[in-house]
PQR file of N, CA, C, O and H, with PARSE charges and radii, in Angstrom:
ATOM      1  N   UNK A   1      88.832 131.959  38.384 -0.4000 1.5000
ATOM      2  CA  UNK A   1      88.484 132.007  39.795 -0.0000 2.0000
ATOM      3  C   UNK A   1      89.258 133.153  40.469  0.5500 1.7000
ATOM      4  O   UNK A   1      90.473 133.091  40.278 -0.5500 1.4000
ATOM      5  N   UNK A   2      88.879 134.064  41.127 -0.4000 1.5000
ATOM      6  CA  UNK A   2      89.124 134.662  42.126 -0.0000 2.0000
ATOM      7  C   UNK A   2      89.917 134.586  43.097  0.5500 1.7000
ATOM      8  O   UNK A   2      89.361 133.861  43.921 -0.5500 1.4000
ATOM      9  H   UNK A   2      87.893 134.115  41.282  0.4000 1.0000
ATOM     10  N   UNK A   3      90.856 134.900  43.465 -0.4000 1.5000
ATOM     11  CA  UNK A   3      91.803 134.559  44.539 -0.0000 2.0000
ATOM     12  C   UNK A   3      90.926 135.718  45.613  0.5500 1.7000
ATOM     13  O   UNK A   3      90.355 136.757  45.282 -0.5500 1.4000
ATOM     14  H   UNK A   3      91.308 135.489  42.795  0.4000 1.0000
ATOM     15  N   UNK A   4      91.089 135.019  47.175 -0.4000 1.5000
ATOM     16  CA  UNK A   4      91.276 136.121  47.839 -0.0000 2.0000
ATOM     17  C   UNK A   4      92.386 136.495  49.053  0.5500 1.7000
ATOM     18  O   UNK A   4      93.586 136.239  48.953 -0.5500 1.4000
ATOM     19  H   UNK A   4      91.554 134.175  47.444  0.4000 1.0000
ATOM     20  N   UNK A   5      91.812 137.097  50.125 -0.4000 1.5000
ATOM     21  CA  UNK A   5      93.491 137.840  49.885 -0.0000 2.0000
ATOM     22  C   UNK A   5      94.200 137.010  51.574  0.5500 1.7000
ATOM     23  O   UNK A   5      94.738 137.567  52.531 -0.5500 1.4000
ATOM     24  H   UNK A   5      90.837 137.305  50.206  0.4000 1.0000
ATOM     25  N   UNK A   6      93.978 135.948  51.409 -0.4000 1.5000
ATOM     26  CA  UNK A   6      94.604 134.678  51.919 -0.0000 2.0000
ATOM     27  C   UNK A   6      95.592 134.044  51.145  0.5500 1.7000
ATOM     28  O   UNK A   6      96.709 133.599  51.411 -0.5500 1.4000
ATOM     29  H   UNK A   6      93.541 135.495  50.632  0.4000 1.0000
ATOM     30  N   UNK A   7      94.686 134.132  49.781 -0.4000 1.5000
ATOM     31  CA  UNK A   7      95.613 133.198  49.057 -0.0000 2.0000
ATOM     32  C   UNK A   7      96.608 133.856  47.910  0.5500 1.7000
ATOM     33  O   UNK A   7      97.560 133.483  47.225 -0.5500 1.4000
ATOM     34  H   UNK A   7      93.779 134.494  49.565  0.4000 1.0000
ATOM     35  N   UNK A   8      95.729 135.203  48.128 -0.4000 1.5000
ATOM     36  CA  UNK A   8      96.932 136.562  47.425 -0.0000 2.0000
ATOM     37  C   UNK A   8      98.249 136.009  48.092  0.5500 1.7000
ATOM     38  O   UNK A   8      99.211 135.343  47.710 -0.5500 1.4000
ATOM     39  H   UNK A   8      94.956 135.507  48.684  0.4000 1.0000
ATOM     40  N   UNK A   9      97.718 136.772  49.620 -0.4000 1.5000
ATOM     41  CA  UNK A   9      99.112 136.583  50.453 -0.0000 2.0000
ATOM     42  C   UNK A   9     100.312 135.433  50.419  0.5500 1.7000
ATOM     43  O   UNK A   9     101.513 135.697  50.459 -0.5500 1.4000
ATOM     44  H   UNK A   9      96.936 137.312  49.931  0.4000 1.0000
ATOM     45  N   UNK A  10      99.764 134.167  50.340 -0.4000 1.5000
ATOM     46  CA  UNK A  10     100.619 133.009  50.164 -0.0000 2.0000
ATOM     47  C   UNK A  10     100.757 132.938  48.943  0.5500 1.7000
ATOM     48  O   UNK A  10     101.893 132.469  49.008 -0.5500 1.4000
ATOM     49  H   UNK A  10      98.788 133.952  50.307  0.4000 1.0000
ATOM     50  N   UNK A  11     100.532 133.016  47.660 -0.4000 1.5000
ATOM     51  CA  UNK A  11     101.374 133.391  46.559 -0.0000 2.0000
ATOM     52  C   UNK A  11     101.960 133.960  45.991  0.5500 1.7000
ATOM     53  O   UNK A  11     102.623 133.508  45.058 -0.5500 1.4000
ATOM     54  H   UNK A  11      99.609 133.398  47.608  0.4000 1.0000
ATOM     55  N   UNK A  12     101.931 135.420  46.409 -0.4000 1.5000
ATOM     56  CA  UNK A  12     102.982 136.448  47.042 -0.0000 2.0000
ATOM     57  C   UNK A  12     103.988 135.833  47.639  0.5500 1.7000
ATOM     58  O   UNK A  12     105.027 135.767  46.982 -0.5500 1.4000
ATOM     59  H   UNK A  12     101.392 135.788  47.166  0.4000 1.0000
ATOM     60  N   UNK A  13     103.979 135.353  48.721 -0.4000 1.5000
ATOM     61  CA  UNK A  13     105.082 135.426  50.519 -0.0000 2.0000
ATOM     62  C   UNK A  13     106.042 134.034  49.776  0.5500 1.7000
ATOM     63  O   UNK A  13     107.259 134.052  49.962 -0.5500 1.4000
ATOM     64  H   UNK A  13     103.135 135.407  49.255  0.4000 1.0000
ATOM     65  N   UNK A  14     105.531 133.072  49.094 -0.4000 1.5000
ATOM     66  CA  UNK A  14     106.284 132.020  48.506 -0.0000 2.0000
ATOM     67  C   UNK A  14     106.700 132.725  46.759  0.5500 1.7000
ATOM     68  O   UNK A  14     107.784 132.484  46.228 -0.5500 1.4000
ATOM     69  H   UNK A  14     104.543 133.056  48.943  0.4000 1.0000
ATOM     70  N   UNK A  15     106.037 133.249  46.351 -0.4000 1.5000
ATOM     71  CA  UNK A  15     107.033 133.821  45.066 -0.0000 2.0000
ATOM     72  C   UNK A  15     107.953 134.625  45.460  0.5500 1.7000
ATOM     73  O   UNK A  15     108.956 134.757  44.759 -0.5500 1.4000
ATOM     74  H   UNK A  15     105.156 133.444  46.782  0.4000 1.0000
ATOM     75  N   UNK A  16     107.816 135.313  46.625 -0.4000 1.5000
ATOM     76  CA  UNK A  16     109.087 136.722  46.574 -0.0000 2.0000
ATOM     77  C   UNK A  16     109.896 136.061  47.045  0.5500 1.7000
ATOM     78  O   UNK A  16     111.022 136.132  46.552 -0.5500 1.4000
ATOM     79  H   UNK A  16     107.001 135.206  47.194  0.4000 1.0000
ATOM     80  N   UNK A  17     109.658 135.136  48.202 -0.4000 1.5000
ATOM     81  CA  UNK A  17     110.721 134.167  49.065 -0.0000 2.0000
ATOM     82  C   UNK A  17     111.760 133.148  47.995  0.5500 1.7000
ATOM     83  O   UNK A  17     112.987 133.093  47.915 -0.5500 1.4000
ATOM     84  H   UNK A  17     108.744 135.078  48.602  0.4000 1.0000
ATOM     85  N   UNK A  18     110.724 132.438  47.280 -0.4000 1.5000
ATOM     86  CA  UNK A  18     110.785 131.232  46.263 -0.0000 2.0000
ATOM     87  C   UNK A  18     112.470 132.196  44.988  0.5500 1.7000
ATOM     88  O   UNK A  18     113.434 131.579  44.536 -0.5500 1.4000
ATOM     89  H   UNK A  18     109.727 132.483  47.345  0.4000 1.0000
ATOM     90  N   UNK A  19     112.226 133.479  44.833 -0.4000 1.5000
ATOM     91  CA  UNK A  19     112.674 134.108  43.555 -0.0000 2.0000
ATOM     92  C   UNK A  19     113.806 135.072  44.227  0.5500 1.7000
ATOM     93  O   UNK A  19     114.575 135.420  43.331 -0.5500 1.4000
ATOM     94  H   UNK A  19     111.442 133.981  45.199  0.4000 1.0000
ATOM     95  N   UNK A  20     114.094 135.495  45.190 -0.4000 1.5000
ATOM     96  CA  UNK A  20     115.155 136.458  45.497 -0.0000 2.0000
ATOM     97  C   UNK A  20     115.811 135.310  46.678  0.5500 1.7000
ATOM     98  O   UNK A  20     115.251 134.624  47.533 -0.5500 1.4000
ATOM     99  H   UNK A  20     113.469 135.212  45.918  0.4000 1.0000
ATOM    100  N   UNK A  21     117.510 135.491  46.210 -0.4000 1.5000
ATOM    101  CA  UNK A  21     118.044 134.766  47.104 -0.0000 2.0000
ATOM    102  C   UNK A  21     118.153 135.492  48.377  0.5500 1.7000
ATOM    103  O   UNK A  21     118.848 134.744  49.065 -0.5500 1.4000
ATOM    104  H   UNK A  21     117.965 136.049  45.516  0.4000 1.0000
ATOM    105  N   UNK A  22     117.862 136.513  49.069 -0.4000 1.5000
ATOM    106  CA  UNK A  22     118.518 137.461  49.888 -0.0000 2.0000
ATOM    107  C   UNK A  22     117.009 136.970  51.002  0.5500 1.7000
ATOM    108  O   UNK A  22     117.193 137.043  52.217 -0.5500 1.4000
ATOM    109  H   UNK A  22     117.298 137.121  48.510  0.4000 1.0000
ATOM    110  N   UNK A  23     115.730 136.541  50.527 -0.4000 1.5000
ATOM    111  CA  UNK A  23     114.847 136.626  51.162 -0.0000 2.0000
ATOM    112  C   UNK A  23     114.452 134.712  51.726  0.5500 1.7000
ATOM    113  O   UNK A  23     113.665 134.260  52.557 -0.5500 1.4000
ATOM    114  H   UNK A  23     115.580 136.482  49.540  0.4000 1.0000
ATOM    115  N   UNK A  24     115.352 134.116  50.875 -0.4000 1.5000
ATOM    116  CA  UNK A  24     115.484 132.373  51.005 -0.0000 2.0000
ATOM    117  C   UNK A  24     115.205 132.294  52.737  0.5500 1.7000
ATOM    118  O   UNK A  24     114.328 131.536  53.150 -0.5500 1.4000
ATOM    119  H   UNK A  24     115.992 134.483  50.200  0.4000 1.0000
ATOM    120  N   UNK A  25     115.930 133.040  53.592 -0.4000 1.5000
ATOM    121  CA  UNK A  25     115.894 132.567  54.940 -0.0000 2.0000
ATOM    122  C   UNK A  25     115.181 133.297  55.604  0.5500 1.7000
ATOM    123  O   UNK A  25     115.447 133.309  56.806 -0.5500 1.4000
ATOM    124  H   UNK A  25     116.643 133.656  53.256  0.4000 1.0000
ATOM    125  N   UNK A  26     113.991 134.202  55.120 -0.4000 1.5000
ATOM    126  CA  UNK A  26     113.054 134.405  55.992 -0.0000 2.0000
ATOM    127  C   UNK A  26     112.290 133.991  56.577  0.5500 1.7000
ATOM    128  O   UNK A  26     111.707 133.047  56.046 -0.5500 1.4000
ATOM    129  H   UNK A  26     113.774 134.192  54.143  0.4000 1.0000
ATOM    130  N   UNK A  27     111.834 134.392  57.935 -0.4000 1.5000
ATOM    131  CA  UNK A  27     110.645 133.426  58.281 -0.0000 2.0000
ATOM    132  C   UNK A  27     109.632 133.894  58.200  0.5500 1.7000
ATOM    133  O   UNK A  27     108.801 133.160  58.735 -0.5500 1.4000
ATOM    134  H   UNK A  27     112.308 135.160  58.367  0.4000 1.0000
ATOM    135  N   UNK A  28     109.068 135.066  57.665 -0.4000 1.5000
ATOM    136  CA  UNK A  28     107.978 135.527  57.285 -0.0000 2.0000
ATOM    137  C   UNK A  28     107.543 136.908  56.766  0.5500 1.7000
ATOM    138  O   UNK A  28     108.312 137.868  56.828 -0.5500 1.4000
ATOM    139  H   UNK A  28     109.743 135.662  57.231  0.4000 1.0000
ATOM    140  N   UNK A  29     106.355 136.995  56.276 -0.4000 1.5000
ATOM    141  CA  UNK A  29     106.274 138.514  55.444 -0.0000 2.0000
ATOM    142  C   UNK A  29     104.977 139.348  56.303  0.5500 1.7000
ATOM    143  O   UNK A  29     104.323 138.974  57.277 -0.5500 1.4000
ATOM    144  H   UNK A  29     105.731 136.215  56.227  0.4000 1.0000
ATOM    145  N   UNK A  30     104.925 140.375  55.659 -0.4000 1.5000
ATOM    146  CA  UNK A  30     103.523 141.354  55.189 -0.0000 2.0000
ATOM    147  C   UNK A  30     103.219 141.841  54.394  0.5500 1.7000
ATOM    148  O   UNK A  30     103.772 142.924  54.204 -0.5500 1.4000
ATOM    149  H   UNK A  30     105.456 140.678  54.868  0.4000 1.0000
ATOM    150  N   UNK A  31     102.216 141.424  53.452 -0.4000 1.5000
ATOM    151  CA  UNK A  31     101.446 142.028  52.718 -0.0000 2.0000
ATOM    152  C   UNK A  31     100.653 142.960  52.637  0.5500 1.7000
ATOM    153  O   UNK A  31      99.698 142.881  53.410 -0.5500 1.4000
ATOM    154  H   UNK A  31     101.767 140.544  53.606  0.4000 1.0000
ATOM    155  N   UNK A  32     100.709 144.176  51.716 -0.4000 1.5000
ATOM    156  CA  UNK A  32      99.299 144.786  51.621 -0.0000 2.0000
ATOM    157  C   UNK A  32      98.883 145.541  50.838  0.5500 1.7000
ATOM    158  O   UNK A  32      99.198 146.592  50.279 -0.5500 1.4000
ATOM    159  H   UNK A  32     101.485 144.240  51.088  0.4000 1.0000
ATOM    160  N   UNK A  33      97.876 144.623  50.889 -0.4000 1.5000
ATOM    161  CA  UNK A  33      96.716 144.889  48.932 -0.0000 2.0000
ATOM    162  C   UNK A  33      96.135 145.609  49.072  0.5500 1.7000
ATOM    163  O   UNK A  33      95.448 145.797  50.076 -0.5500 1.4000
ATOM    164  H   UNK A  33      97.620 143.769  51.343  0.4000 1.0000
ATOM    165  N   UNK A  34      96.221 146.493  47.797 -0.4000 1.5000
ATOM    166  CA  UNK A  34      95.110 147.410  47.572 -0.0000 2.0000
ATOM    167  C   UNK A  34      93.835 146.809  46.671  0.5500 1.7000
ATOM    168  O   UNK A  34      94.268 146.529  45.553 -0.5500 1.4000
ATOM    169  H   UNK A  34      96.779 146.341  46.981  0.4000 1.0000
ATOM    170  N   UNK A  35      93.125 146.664  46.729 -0.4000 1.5000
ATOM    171  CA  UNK A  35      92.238 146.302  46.380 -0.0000 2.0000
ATOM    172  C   UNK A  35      91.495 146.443  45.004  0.5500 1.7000
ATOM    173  O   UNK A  35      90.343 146.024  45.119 -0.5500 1.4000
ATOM    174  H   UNK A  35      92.774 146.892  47.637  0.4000 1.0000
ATOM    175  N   UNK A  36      91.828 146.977  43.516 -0.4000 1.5000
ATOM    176  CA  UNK A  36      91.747 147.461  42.367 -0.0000 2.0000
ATOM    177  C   UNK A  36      90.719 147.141  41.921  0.5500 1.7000
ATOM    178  O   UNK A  36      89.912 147.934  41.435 -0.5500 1.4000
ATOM    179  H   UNK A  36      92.764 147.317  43.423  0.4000 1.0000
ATOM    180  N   UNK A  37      90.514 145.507  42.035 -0.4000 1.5000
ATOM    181  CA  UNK A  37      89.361 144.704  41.412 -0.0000 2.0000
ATOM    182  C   UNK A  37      88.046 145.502  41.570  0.5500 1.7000
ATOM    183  O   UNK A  37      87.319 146.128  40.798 -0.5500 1.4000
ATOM    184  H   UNK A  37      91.169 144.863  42.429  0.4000 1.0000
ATOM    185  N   UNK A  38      88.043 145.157  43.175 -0.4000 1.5000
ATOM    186  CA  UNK A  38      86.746 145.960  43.390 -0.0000 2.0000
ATOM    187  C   UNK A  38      86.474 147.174  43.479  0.5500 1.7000
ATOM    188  O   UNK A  38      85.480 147.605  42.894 -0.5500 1.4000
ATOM    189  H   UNK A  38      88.634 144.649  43.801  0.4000 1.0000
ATOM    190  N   UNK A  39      87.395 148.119  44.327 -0.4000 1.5000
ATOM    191  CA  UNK A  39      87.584 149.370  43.746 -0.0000 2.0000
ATOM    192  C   UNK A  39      88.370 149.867  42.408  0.5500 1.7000
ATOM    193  O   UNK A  39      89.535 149.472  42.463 -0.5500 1.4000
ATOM    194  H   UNK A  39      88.202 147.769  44.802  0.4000 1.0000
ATOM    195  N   UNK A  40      88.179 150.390  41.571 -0.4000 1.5000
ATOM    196  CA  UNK A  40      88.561 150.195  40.426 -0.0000 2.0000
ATOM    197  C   UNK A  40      89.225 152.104  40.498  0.5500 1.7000
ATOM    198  O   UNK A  40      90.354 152.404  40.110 -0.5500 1.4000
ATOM    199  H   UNK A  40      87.232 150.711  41.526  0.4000 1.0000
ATOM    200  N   UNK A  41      88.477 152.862  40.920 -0.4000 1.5000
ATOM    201  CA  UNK A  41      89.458 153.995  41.276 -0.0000 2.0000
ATOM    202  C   UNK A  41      90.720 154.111  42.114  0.5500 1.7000
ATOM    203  O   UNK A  41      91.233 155.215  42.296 -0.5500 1.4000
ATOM    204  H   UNK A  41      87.560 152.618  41.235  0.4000 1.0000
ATOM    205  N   UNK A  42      91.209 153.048  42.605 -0.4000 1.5000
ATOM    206  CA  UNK A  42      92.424 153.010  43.809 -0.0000 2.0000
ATOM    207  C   UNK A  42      93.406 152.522  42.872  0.5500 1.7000
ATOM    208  O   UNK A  42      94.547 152.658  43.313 -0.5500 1.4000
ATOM    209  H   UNK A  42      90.791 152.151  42.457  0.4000 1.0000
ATOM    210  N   UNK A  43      93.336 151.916  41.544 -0.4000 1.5000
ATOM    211  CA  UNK A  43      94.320 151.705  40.544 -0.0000 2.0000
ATOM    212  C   UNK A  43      95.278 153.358  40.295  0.5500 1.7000
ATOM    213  O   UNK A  43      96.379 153.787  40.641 -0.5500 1.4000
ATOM    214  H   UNK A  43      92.409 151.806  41.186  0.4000 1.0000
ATOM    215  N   UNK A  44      94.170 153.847  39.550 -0.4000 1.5000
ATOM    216  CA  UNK A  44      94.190 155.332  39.232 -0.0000 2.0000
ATOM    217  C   UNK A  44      95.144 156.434  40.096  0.5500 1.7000
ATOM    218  O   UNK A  44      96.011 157.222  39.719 -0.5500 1.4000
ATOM    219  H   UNK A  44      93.276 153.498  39.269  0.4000 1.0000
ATOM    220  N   UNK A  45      94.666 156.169  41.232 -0.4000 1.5000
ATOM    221  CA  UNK A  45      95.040 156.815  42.589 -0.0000 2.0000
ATOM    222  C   UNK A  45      96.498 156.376  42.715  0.5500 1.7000
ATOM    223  O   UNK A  45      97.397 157.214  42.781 -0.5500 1.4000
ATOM    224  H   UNK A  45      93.962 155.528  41.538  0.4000 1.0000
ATOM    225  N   UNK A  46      96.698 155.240  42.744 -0.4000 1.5000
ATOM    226  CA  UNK A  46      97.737 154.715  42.973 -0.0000 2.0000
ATOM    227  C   UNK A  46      99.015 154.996  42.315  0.5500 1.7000
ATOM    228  O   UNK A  46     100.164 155.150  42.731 -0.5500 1.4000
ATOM    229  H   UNK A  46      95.967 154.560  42.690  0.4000 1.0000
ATOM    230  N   UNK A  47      98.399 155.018  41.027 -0.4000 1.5000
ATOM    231  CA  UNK A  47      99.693 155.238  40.213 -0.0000 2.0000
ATOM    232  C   UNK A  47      99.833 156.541  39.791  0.5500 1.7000
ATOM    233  O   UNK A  47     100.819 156.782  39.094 -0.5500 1.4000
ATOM    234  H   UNK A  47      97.466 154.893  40.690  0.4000 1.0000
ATOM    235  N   UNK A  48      98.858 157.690  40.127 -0.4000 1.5000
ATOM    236  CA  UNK A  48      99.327 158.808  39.681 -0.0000 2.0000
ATOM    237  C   UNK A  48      99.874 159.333  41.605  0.5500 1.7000
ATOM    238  O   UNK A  48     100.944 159.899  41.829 -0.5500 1.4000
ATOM    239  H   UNK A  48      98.058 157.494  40.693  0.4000 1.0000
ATOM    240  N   UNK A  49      99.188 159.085  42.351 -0.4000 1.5000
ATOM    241  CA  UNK A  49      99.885 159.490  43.762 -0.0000 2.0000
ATOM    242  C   UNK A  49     100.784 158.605  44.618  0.5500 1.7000
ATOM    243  O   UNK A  49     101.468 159.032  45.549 -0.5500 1.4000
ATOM    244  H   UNK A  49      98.319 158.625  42.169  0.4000 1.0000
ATOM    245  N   UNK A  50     100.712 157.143  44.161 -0.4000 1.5000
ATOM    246  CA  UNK A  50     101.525 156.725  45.405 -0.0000 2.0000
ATOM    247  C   UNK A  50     100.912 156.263  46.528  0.5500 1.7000
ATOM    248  O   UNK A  50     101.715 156.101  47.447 -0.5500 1.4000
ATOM    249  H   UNK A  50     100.156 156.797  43.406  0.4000 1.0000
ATOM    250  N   UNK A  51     100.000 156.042  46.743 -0.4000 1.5000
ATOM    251  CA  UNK A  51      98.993 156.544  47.686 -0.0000 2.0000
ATOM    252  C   UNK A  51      97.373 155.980  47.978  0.5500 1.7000
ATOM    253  O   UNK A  51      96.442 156.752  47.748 -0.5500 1.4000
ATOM    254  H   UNK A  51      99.348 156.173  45.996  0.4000 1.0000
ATOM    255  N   UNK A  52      97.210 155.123  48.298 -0.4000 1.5000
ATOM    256  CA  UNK A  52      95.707 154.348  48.375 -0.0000 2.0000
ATOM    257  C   UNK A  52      95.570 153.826  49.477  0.5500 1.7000
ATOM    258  O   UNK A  52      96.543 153.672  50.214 -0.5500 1.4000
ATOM    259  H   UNK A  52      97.966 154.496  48.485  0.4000 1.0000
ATOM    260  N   UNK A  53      94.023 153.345  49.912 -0.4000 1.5000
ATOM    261  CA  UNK A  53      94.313 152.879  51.626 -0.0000 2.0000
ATOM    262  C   UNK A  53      94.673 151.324  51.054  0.5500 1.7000
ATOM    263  O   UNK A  53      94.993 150.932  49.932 -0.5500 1.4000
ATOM    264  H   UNK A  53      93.233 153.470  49.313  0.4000 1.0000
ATOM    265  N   UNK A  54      94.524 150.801  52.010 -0.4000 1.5000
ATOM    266  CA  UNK A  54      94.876 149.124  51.798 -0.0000 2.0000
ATOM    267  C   UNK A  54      93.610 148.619  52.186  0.5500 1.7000
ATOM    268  O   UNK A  54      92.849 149.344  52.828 -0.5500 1.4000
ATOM    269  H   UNK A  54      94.264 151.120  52.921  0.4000 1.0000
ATOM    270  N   UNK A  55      93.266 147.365  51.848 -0.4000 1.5000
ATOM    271  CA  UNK A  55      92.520 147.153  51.669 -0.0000 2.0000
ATOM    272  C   UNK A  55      92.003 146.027  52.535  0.5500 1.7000
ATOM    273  O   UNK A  55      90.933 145.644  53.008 -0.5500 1.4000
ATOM    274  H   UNK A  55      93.884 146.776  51.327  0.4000 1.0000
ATOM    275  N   UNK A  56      93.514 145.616  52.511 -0.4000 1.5000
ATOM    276  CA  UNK A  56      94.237 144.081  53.857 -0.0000 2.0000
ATOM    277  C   UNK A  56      95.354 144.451  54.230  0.5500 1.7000
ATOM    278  O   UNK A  56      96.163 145.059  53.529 -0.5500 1.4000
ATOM    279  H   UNK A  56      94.383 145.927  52.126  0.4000 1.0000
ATOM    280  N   UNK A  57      95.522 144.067  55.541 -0.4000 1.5000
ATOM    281  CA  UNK A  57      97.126 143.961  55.504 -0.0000 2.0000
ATOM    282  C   UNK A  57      97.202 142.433  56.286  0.5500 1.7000
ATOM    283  O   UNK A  57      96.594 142.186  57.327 -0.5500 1.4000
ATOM    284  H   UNK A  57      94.865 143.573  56.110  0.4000 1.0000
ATOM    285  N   UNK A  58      98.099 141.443  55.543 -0.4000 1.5000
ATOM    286  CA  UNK A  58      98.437 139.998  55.540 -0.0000 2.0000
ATOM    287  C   UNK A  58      99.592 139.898  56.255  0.5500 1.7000
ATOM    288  O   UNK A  58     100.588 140.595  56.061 -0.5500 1.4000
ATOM    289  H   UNK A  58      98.593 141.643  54.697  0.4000 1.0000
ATOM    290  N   UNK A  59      99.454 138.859  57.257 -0.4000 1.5000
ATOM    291  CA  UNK A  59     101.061 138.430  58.081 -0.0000 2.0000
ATOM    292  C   UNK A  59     100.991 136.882  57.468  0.5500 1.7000
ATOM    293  O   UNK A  59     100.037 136.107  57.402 -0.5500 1.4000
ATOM    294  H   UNK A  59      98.645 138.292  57.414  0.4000 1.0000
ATOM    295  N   UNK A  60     102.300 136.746  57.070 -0.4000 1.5000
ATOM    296  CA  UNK A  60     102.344 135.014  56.865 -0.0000 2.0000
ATOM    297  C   UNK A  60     103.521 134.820  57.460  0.5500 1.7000
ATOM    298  O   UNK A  60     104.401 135.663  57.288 -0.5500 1.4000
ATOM    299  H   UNK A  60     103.075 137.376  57.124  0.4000 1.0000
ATOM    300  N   UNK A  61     103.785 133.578  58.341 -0.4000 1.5000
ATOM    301  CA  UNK A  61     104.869 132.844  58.570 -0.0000 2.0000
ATOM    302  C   UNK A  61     104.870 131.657  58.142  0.5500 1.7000
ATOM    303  O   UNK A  61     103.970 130.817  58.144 -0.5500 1.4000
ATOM    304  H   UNK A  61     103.070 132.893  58.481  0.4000 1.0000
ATOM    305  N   UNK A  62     106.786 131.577  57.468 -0.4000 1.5000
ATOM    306  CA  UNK A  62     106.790 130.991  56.565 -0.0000 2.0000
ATOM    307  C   UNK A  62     107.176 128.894  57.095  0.5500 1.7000
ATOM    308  O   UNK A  62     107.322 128.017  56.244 -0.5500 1.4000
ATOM    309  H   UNK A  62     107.517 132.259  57.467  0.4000 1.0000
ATOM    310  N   UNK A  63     107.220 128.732  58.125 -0.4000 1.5000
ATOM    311  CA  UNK A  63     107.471 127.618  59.028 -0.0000 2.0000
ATOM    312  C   UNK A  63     106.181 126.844  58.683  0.5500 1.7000
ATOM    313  O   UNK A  63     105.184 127.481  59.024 -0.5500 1.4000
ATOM    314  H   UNK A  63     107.101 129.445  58.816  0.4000 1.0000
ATOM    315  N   UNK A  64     105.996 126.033  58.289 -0.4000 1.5000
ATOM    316  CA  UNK A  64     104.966 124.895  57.965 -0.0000 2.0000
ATOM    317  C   UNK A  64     104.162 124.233  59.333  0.5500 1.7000
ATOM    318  O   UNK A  64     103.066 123.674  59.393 -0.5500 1.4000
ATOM    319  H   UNK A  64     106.806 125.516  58.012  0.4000 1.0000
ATOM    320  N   UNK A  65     104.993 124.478  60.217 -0.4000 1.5000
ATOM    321  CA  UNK A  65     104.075 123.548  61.834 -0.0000 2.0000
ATOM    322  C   UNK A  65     103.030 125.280  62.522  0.5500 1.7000
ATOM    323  O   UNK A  65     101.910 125.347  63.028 -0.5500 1.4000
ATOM    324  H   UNK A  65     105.883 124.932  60.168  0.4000 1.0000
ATOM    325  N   UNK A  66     103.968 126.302  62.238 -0.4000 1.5000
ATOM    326  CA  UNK A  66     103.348 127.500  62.526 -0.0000 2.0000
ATOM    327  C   UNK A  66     101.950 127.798  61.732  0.5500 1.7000
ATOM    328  O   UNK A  66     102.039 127.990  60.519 -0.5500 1.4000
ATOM    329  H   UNK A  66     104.878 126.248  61.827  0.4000 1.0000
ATOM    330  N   UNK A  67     100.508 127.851  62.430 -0.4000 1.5000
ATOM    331  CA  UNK A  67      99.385 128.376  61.602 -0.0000 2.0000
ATOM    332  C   UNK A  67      99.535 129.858  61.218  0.5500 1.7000
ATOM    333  O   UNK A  67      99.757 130.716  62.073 -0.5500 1.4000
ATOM    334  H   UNK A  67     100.436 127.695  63.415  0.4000 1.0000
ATOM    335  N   UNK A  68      99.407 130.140  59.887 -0.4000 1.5000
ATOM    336  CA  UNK A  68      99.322 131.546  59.407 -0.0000 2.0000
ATOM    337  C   UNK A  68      97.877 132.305  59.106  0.5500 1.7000
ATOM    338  O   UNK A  68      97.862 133.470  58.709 -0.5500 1.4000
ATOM    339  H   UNK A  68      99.227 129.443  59.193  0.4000 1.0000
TER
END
C-alpha cells in the first residue's frame, strides 16, 4: 500500500522525534517530499544536484489535543 504524504509526514515527525534524543521535546516538524515515486526523474536530479522542487511541504504538531 501506498503511503501518502499525510502519513509520510507522521512517520517521519514520530521516527525522527521517537530516535534522536535532542529532538524528544519538540513540539513539532516540517517536512518536505520530493516526490520520486511518481516523478521518477527528481531521484536523479536530486542526487546528482541537490536540488528538486518539493512536491509537499508538511507541518505536524506533535501535541495529541492539537489537529495536524
Amino acid at each position: 500500500m501506498e503511503k501518502d504524504y499525510d502519513q509520510t509526514t507522521e512517520e517521519l515527525a514520530q521516527c525522527w522525534r521517537n530516535s534522536n534524543r535532542e529532538l524528544a521535546k519538540a513540539i513539532g516538524c516540517k517536512v518536505y517530499i520530493i516526490d520520486a515515486r511518481e516523478y521518477h526523474y527528481k531521484k536523479d536530479l536530486y542526487l546528482s544536484t541537490g536540488v528538486a522542487s518539493y512536491d509537499a511541504k508538511k507541518g505536524m504538531i506533535f501535541y495529541d489535543q492539537i489537529l495536524n
